[in-house]
N, C-alpha and C positions, 0 to 999 in steps of 0.2 A: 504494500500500500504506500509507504514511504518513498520507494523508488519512484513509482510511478507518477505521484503527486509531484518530486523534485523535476521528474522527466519532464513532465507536463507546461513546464517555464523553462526549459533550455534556453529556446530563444532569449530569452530572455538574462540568464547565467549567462552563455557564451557572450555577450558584450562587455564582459567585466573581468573575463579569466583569457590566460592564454593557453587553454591546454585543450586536447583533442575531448569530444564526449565518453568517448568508452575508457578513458584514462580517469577523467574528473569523476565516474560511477563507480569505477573501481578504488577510490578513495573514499568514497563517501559512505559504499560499501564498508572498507576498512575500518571508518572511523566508527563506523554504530555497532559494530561487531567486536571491536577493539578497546571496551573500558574497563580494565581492571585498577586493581587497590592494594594494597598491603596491611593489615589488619595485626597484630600481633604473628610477626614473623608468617604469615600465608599470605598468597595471594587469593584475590576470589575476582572474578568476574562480574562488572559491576551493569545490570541488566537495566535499559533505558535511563542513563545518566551519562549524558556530554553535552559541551558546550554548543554543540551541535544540534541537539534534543531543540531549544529555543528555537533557533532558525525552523524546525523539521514542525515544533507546535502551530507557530505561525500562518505553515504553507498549508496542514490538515484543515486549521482553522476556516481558512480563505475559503479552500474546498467546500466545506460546510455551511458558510453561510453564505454563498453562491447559490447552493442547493437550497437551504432555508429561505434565500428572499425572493426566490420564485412563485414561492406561495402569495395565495391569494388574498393572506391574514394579515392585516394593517397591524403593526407593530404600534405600540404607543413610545415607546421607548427600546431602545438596545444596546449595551457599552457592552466592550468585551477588554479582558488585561490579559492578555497571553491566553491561556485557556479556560480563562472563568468568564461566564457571559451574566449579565443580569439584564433580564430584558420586563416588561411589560405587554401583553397580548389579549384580546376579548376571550373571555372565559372559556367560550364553544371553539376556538381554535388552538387548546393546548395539546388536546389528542394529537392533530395532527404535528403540531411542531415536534412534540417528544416524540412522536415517529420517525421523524428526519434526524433529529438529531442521535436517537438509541440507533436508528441504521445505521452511523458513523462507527457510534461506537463498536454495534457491534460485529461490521466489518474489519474493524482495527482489530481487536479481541480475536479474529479467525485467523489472522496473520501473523498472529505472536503466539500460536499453538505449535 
């Protein structure tokens, strides 16, 4: 889900990098697979935590509320801080919002099995 979501703005990366595409995925790959720790003399593998993670929340986020404001339900309000959204909505359109948004979720939740 994460690659695909990063894919999905190449165009947009490649103005700002100098490196080939299947080079800059294979990094990016590296970095989300690659965060380990040292804990009392062990290592352990540290699973969704890099500096990386922020950029990765952001782009999910975008994804989601793309999807979300295509709906038909006038928002009265919506502020979002990295992953936490608070928004305001007419009572009889919550059903449908927490549908869109639980599908993210639990798209994401399938790809980390």
């Amino acid at each position: 889900m994460v690659i695909e979501r990063v894919e999905k703005r190449w165009e947009n990366i490649a103005k700002n990098i100098k490196i080939l595409k299947k080079e800059f995925f294979v990094v990016i790959k590296l970095v989300l697979k690659s965060i380990y720790f040292s804990f009392n003399k062990k290592f352990y593998r540290q699973v969704l935590s890099s500096p990386l993670l922020q950029i990765i929340a952001n782009i999910i986020m975008e994804d989601l509320e793309e999807k979300a404001f295509q709906l038909s339900y006038r928002l009265l309000f919506y502020f979002r801080y990295v992953d936490d959204i608070l928004l305001a909505a007419p009572p009889d359109s919550l059903t449908g919002i927490l549908e869109i948004f639980n599908s993210f979720q639990n798209a994401f939740n399938s790809r980390l099995k």
